[in-house]
N, C-alpha and C positions, 0 to 999 in steps of 0.2 A: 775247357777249351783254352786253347795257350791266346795269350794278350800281347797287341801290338806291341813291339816295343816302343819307348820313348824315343822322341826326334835326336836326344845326344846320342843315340845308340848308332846314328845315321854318319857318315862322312860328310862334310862341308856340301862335296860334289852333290853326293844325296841328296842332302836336304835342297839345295837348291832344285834338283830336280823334282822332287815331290809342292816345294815353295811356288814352282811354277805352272806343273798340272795338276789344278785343281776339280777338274773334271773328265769324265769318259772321257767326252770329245776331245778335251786337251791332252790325254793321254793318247787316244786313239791318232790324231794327229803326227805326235812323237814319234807312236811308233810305225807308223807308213813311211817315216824318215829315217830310221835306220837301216842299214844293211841290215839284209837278211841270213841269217847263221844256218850256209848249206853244211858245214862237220865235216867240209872237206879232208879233213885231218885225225876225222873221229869221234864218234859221238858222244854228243854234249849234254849237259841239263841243266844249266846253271841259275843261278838265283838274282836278283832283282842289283844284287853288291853285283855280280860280275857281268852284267848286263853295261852297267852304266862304266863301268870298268873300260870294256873290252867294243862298246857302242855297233854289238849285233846282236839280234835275236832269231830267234826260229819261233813257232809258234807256240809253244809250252810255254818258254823263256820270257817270252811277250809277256805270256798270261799271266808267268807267277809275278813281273814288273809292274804289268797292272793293280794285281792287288795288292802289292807290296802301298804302293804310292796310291792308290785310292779308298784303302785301308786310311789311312793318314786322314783321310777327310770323310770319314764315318762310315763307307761303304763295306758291307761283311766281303770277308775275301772266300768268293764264289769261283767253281771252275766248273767246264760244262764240257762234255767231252764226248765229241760224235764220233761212234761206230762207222765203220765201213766195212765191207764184204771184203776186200782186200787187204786190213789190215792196220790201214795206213789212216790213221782218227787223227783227228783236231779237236783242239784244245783252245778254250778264249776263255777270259774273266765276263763274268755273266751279272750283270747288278739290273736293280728294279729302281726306278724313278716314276711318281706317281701313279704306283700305281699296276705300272706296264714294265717289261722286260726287255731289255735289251743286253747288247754283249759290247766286250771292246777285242778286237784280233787281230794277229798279223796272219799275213799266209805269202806264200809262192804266185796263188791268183787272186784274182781280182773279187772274184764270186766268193772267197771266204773270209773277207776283213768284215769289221762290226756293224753291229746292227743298232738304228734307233731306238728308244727305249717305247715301241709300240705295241707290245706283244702282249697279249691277254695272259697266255700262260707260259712258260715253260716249252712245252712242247710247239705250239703256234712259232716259237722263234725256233724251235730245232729245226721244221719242215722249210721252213725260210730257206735253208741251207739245200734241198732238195738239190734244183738247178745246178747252182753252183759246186757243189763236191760232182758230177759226174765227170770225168774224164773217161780215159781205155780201161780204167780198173774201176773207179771209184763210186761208188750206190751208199750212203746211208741206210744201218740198218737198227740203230739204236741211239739213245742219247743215258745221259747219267748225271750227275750234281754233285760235286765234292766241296764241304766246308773244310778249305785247309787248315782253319783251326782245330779242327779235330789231328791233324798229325801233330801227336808231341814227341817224335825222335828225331825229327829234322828242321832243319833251319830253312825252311825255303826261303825266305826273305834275304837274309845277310851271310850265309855260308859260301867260304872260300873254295867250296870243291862241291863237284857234281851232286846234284838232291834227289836220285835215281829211287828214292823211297816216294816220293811224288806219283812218279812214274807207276809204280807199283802198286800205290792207294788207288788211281785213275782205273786200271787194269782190274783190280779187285771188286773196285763197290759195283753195286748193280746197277745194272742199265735197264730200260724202258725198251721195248721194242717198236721199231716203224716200219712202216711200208711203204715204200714209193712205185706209184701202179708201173705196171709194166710195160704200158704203153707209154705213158710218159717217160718211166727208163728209155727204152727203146729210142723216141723221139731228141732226147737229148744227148743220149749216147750215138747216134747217126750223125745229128747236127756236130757235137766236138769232131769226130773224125772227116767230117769235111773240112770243119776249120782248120783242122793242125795238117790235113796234105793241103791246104791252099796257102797256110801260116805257117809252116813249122816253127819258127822260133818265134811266134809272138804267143800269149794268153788271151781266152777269150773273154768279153767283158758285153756279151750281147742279153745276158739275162734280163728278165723282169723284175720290177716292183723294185728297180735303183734306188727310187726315194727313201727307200727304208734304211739306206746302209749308212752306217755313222762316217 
């Protein structure tokens, strides 16, 4: 498994940033304060250096900055990557705190930033996500676990150009299968399409069990 690098291996900018979040929350924090990197220009995958760079993320880019800089403070750099019937998977840094499991993310909605570290297992925090991934497309139907220390041909941390072998590790390792009942699909999928013809330009943020989310 390749080893963090050392803090000189960091830019000034860097280290101050990793100097400052020292925890999920502090990270997760961060990164709600970022723009969020829609590639209106082209799609992107960048690493944790062009992150703090360029001060937007997408959700990948989140991920690989969260373990980039939580790494830094003992945490293995975990990635956890939900399946959806459409295509369209999320990606968060996933770490365990006494015990329990929780994640740190950014997203586009409300329903998929992180979670407190309350979760018995792995999975118990996938289904967490249930609710919140339904939109007109979007059902969970797997989840997966990637130790990026296992990739040793890329640099996700500190690489000046796209790390689309990332991408491709995510894609590859196996995934776990889930089910979310049908009626509950159904139920959630109903309710979002009332909200967006009565909302169209706003996100729903009406789920359950708020308390959980980092």
């Amino acid at each position: 498994m390749t080893a963090p690098p050392p803090l000189d291996g960091f830019t000034a900018k860097e280290r101050a940033v990793i100097a400052r979040l020292r925890t999920p929350y502090l990270v997760q924090r961060w990164l709600k304060r970022l723009p969020y990197n829609w590639e209106r220009k082209g799609e992107t995958l960048r690493s944790f250096r062009r992150v703090v760079l360029l001060n937007t993320a997408h959700c990948l880019e989140a991920a690989l900055s969260a373990a980039t800089i939580l790494e830094q403070h003992g945490y293995p750099p975990l990635l956890m990557d939900l399946e959806s019937i459409d295509d369209l998977d999320h990606v968060f840094f996933l770490y365990r705190q006494d015990g329990r499991w929780g994640c740190v993310a950014a997203s586009r909605d409300p329903g998929l930033f992180g979670r407190k570290p309350v979760f018995r297992t792995v999975r118990d925090l996938a289904v967490d996500f249930f609710e919140g991934y339904v939109d007109l497309t979007g059902r969970i139907n797997g989840f997966g676990v990637l130790d990026l220390r296992t990739l040793k041909a890329v640099d996700w941390r500190l690489s000046e150009r796209n790390v689309w072998a990332v991408q491709d590790a995510l894609i590859a390792m196996p995934h776990r299968r889930l089910h979310m009942a049908d009626a509950e699909y159904v139920y959630w999928h109903e309710r979002y399409e009332r909200y967006k013809r009565r909302f169209p330009d706003r996100k729903p943020a009406y789920y359950p069990r708020k308390r959980r989310w980092l």
